[in-house]
N, C-alpha and C positions, 0 to 999 in steps of 0.2 A: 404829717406832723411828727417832730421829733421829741424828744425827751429835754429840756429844757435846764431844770435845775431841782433833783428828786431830795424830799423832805420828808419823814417821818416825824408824825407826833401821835399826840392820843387823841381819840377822837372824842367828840363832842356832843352833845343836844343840837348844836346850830348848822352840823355835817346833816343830817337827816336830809335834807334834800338834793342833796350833790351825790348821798349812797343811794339812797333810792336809782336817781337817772343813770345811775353807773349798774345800777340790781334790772333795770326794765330793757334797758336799750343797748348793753353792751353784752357781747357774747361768750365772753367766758365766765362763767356767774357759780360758785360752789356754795348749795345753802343746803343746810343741816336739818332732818328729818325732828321737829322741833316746834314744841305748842307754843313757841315766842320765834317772830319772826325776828330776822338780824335786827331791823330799825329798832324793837322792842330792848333791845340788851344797850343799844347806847346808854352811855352812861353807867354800865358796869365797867369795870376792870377789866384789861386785856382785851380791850379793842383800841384799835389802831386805823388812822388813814396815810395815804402817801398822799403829798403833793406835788405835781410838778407845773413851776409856775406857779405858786399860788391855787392852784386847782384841784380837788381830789381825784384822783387818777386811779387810786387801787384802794379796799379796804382787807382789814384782815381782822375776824372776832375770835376769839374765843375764851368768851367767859365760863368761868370754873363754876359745876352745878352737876351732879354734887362735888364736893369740895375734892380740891386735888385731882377731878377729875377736865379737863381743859378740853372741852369737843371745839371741834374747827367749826365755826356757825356758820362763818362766812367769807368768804374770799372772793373777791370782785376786782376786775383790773379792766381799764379802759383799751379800745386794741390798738392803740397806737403805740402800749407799751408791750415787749415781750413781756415772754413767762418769766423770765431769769429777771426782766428789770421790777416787774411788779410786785412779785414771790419772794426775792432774796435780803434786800431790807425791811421788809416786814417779816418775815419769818426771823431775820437776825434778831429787829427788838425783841419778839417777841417771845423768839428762844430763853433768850437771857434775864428778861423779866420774869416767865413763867418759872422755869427753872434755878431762879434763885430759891422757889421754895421746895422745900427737900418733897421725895416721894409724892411728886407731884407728876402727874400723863397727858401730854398732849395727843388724842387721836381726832379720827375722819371716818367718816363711810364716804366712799369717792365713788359718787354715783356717774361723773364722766370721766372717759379712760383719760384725757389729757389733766386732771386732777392727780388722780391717781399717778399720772408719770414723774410730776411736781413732786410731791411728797416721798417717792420711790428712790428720785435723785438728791431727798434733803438726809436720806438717810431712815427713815421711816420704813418699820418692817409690818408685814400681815399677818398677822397669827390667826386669823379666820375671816370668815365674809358671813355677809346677809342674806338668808334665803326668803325667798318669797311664796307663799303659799295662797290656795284661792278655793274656794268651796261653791259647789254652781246646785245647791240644790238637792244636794246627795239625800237618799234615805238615811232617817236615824230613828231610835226608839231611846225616848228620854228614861233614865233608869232612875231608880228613886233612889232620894237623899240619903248617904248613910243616917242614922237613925240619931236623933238630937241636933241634926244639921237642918239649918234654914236658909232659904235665899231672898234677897228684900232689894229695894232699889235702895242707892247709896244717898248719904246727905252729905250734907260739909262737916255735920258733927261726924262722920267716920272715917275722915283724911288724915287725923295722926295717925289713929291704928292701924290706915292703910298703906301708910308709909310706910309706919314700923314690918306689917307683912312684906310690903316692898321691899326692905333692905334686910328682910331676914332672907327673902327666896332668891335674891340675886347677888354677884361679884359686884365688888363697886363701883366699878365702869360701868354699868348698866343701871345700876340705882336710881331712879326717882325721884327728889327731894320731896320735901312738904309743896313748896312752890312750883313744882310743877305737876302735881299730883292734883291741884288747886287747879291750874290752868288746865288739863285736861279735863276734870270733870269738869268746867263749866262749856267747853266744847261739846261733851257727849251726848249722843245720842242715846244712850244706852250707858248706865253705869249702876252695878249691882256687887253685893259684898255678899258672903256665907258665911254666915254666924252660927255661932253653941251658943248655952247661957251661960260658956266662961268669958266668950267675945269673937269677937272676928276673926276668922282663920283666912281668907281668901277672898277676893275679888277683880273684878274686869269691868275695860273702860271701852268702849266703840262709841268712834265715829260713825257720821254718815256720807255716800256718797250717792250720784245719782241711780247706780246701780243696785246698792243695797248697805252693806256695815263695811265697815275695818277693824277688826280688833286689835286693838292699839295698844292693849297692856292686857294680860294676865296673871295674876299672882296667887299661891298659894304658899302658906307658912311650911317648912320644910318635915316636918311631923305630921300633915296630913297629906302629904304630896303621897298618890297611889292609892289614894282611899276614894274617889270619882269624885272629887271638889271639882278641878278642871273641869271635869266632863259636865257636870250640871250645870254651870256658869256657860258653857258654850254651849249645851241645848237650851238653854234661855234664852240666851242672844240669837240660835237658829229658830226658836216659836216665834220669839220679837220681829226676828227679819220678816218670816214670812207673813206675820199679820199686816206688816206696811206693805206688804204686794211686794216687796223683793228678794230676790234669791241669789245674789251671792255677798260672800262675805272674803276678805282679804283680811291678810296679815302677815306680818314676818317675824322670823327668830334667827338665835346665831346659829352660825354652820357647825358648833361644838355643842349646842345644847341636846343632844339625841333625845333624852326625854321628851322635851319637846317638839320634836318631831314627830317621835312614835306616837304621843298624844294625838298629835293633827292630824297624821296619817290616817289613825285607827277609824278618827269621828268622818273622815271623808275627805280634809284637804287634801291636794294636790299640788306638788310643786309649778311654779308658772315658767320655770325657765329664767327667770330673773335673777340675780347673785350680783352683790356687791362687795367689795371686800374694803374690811375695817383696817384701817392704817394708825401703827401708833407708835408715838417715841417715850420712851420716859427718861428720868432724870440723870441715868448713867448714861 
């Protein structure tokens, strides 16, 4: 099968079933580490399908979340079409629409190298990667709270606050919104905040898997960072795991965050050998 006659538009509600069987059955498939699956953003901005023939052939997402920040969700191309015919008019609208708006970032985590090559040749640089870390049960001795500090399971009543700690401990490429801070906790298996009676200074969200947790987020407001907030949030998640009879726990951070490493390192994670590297362009 050959390429026909290739059409870009925007994609739709009534595409869902042509991306899906292009997400299930076709082998070059890039989807983004992400509590909304591709199908779930239809219908945002900056999603795109090709057609050729009438048919969708490639899709390409990325909806902006937090704002100005544009993650690649998803990129799917049929194989009858190359990288270069599937990639290059969808990256072109989507260049030019995204980037009409000032100081705005288009990035990736390219978890397969032929992604990664795509975006390497669109001109997209790496300024760090994803490490992965994993914890199998290690000893630890929980230390006690600094002193006016509490730890409680989280509600929906504590999703602004925990945004607002989210964008105060993080760059804003890595930020949280309200919305998806929403969608995570109602995944978790585990989700608990550290409060004073001025309010919340910190909190962590874990999933679960068949093995044991993931710690999927952790936050602390940048005024108590070093004070054992971290550390008390993830000896709760290690007493949590091991009451449900399992023993490891997974999670990742960026290759620049060294605090965060030294953290994980100190309580027992271990690097897994796994790194992906973050890919991104922005508006110059």
């Amino acid at each position: 099968m050959v390429a026909v006659n290739l059409q870009v538009r925007t994609a739709v509600q009534a595409d869902q079933q042509q991306i899906a069987h292009l997400m299930y059955f076709e082998p070059r498939v890039h989807r983004h580490l992400d509590w909304r699956g591709p199908l779930d953003w239809l219908g945002s901005p900056h999603y795109w399908v090709l057609e050729d023939g009438g048919r969708i052939a490639a899709a390409l997402a990325c909806p902006q979340d937090p704002p100005n920040i544009a993650w690649i969700r998803l990129f799917v191309s049929a194989a009858h079409l190359s990288e270069p015919e599937a990639w290059s008019p969808l990256w072109q609208a989507a260049r030019t629409e995204i980037f009409s708006q000032p100081e705005t970032v288009v990035a990736a985590i390219a978890m397969q190298p032929w992604f990664e090559h795509i975006l390497l040749e669109s001109g997209f640089a790496q300024p760090q990667s994803i490490i992965m870390y994993e914890w199998n049960d290690q000893p630890f001795t929980p230390r006690p709270l600094p002193r006016g500090v509490r730890i409680r399971p989280m509600t929906i009543v504590d999703l602004p606050a925990a945004t607002a700690v989210d964008w105060a401990a993080f760059a804003p490429m890595w930020r949280n919104s309200f919305a998806a801070l929403h969608r995570a906790h109602s995944q978790a298996i585990l989700a608990t905040v550290a409060e004073t009676d001025e309010g919340l200074i910190g909190y962590q969200i874990s999933t679960g898997n068949p093995l044991g947790a993931h710690l999927a987020r952790l936050a602390v407001r940048p005024e108590w960072q070093g004070r054992g907030i971290g550390t008390s949030l993830i000896h709760d998640l290690f007493q949590h795991t091991l009451r449900r009879g399992r023993h490891r726990i997974t999670l990742n951070t960026q290759g620049d965050n060294h605090n965060s490493q030294s953290l994980y390192e100190k309580l027992g994670f271990a690097r897994t050998g796994e790194e992906y590297p973050v890919l991104m362009m922005d508006h110059a």
